[in-house]
C-alpha positions as CSV (number, residue, x, y, z in Angstrom):
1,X,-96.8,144.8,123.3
2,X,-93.0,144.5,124.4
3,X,-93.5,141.2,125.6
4,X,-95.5,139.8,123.0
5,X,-93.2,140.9,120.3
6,X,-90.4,139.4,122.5
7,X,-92.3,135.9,123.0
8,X,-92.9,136.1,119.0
9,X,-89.1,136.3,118.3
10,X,-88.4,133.9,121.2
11,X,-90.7,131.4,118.9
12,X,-89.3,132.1,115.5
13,X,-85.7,131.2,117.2
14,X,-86.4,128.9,118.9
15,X,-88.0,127.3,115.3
16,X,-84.8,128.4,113.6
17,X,-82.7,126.8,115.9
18,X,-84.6,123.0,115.5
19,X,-84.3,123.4,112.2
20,X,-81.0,124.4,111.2
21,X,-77.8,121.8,110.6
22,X,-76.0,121.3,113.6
23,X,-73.5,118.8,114.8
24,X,-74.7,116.1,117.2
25,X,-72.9,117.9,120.3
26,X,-73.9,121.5,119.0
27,X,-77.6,120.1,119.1
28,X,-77.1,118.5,122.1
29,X,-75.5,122.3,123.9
30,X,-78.6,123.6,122.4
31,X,-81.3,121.5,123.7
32,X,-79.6,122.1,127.3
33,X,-79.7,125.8,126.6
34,X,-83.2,125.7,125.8
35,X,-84.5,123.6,128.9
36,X,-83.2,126.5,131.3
37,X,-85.6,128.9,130.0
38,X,-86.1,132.3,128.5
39,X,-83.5,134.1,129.8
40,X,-81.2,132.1,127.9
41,X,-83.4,132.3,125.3
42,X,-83.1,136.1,125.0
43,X,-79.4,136.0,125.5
44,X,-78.9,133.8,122.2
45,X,-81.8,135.8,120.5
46,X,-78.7,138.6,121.4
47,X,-76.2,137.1,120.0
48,X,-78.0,136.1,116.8
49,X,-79.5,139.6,116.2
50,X,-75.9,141.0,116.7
51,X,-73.7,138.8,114.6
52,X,-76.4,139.2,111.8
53,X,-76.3,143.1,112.3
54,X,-72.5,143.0,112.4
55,X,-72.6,140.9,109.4
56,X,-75.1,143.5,107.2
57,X,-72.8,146.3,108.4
58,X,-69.7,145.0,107.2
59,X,-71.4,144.7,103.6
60,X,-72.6,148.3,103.4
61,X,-69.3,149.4,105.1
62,X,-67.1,147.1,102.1
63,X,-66.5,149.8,99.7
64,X,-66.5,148.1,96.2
65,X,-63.1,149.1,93.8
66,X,-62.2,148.1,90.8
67,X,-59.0,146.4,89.6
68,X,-57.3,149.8,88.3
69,X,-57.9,151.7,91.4
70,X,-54.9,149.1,92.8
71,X,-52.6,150.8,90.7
72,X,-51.0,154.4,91.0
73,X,-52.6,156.7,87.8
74,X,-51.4,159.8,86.8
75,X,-54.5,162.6,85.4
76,X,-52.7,164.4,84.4
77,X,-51.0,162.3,82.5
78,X,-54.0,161.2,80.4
79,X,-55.3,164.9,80.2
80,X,-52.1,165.5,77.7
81,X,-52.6,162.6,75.8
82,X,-56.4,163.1,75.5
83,X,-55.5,166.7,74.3
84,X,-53.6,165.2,71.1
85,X,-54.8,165.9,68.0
86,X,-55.6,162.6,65.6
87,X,-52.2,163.3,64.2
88,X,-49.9,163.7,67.6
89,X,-51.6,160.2,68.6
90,X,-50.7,158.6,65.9
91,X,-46.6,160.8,66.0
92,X,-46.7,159.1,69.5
93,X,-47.8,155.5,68.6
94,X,-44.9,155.2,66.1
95,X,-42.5,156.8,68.6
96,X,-43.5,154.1,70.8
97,X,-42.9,151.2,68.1
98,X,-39.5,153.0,66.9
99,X,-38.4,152.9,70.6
100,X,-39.2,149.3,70.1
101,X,-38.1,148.1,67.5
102,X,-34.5,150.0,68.1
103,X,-34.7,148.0,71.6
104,X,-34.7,144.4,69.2
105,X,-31.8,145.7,66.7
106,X,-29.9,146.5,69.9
107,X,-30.8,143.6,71.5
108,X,-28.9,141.8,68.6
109,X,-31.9,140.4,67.8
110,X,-32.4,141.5,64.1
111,X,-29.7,143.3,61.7
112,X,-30.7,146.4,60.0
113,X,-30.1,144.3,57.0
114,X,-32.9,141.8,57.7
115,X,-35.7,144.7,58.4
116,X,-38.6,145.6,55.9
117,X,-38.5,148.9,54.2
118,X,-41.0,149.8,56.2
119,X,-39.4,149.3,59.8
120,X,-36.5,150.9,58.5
121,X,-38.4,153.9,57.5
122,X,-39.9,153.8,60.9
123,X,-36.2,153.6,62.5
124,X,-35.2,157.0,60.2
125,X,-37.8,158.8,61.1
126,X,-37.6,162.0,63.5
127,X,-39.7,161.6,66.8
128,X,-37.8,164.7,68.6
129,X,-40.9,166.4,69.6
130,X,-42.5,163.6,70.9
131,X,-39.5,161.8,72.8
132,X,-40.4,163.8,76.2
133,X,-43.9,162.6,76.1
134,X,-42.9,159.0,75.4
135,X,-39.8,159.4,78.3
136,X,-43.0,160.4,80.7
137,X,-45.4,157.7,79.5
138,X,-42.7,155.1,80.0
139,X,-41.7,155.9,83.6
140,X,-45.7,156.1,84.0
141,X,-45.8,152.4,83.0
142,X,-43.2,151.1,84.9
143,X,-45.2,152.5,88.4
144,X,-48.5,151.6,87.3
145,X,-47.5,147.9,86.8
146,X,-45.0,147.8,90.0
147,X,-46.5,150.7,92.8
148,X,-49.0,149.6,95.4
149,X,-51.8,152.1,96.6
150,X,-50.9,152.9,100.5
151,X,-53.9,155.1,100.1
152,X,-56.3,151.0,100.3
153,X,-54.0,149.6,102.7
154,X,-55.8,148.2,105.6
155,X,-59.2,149.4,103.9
156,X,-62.2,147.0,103.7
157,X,-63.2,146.8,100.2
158,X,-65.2,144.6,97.9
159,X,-63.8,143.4,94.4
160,X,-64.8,141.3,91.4
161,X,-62.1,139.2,90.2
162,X,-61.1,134.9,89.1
163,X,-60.1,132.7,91.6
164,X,-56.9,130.7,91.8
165,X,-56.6,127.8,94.2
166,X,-53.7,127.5,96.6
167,X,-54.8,125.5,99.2
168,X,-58.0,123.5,99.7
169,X,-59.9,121.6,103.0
170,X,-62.8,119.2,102.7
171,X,-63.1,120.5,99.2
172,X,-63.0,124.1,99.9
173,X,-60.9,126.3,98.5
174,X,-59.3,128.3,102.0
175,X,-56.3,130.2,100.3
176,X,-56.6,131.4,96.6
177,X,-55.0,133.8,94.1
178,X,-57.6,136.8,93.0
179,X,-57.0,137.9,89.8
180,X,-58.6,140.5,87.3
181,X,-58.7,138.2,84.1
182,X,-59.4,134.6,83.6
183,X,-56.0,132.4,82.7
184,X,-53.8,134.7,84.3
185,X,-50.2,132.9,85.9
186,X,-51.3,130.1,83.4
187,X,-51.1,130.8,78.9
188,X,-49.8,134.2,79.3
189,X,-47.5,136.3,81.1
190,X,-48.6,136.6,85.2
191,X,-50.1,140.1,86.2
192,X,-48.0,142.7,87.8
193,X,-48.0,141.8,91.5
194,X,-50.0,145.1,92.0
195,X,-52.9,143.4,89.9
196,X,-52.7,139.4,91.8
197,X,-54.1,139.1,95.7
198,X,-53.6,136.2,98.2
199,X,-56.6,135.9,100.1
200,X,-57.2,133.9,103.3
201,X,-60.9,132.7,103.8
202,X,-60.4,129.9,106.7
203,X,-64.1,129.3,106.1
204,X,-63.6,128.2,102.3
205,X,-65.1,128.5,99.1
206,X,-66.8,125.1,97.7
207,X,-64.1,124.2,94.9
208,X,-65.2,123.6,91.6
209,X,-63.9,125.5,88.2
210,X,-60.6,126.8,87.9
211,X,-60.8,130.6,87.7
212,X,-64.3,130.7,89.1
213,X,-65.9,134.1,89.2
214,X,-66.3,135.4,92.9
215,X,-67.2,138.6,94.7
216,X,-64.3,138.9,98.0
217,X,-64.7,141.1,100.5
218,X,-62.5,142.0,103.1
219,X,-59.3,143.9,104.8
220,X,-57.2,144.6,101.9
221,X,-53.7,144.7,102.9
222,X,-50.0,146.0,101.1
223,X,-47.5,142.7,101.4
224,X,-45.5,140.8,98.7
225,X,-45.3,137.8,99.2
226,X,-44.1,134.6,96.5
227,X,-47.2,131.9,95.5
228,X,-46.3,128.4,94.5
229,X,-49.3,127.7,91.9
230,X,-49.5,123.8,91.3
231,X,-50.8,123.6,87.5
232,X,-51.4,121.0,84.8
233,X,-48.1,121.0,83.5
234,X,-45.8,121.5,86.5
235,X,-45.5,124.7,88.8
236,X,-45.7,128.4,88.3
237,X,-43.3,131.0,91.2
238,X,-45.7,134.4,91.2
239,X,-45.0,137.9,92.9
240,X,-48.0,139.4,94.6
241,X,-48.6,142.6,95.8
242,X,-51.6,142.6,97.9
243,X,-52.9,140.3,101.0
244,X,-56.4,139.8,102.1
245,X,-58.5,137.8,105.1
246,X,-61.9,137.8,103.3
247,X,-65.1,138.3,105.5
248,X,-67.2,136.7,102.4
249,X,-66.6,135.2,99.3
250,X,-69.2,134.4,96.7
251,X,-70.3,133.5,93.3
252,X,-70.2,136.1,91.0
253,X,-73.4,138.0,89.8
254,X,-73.7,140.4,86.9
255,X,-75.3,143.4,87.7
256,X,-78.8,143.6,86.6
């Protein structure tokens, strides 16, 4: 039974291998390989059988992530300000807009003279009890949208994101920007460099739409680095956070 299940795979390779695209010289190396019998034979059935095995255990292995899990979060954080009452949240929303619209009459921006009644109202109101709240929030914000996670770094993940050419070869894309919403770098203020990643896939991507949805998988990486993005109307200087060689890159499909 051993050998005939051996001669059956030795048939279907063989079969694979006269009908899959090769290069003139690859077929040529193969149909030498061939003639010297099944030895060979099972030696490239091997290789085959591993690289595909290899292959299917790097996808299960990928663990999949979402964009936010790139940035630090605080629970605790959120449990306070999920514990508000209707009335604190809405205390704390104005605190936040006082806080900003002091930051514009300070800024020179405005006089007090040229305000609404309503934002001066807003700018005489007392937001005491809620100024330590907004003080943590704030300091919150400026991690989340600046700290990397050390806890990914070198981790092989899987992520859904927009693709950004950088570089291209025979009309693949081998060096892109991934980024978590379409038109980022381009109408509206880049992504925190925490939320951009250059990937490396030396096989390439077939180019086609700008910001095309892809799935990447691969060794996720901690490294700034500068990106020179060549766009319609001149050049764009990002920061990124985040490196990656991808294993596989490809089209993006909605979950059933």
């Amino acid at each position: 039974m051993h050998d005939i299940a051996i001669d059956d795979c030795d048939t279907v390779f063989i079969k694979y291998l006269r009908h899959a695209t090769f290069s003139n010289a690859t077929q040529l190396q193969l149909k030498k390989l061939l003639q010297r019998g099944p030895d060979v034979i099972h030696r490239l059935l091997a290789i085959l059988l591993t690289t595909l095995i290899s292959h299917s255990l790097f996808a299960a292995d990928a663990r999949p992530i979402k964009w936010s899990d790139l940035q630090p979060d605080s629970s605790s954080l959120r449990a306070t300000v999920g514990n508000l009452s209707p009335e604190q949240k809405t205390r704390l929303t104005r605190a936040f807009q006082q806080r900003q619209q002091k930051a514009i009459v300070t800024a020179g921006k405005f006089k007090p003279s040229d305000l609404s009644a309503d934002v001066n109202a807003l700018l005489n109101e007392d937001f005491n009890d809620m100024e330590p709240l907004v003080e943590k929030i704030s300091a919150y914000e400026k991690r989340r949208t600046s700290e990397m996670q050390t806890a990914l770094n070198n981790q092989t993940v899987k992520l859904d994101g927009y693709l950004l050419p950088l570089k291209q070869n025979n009309k693949k894309v081998t060096e892109f920007i991934l980024v978590p919403v379409i038109g980022a770098c381009i109408h509206v203020p880049a992504p925190p460099p925490n939320q951009m990643i250059v990937v490396q896939y030396p096989k390439g991507f077939p180019s086609g739409n700008l910001f095309a949805p892809v799935t990447v998988s691969g060794k996720l990486q901690i490294k700034s680095s500068k990106s020179d993005l060549a766009l319609a109307d001149g050049s764009s200087k990002v920061d990124v956070g985040y490196a990656m060689t991808a294993n596989e890159v490809r089209e993006y499909q909605a979950p059933k």
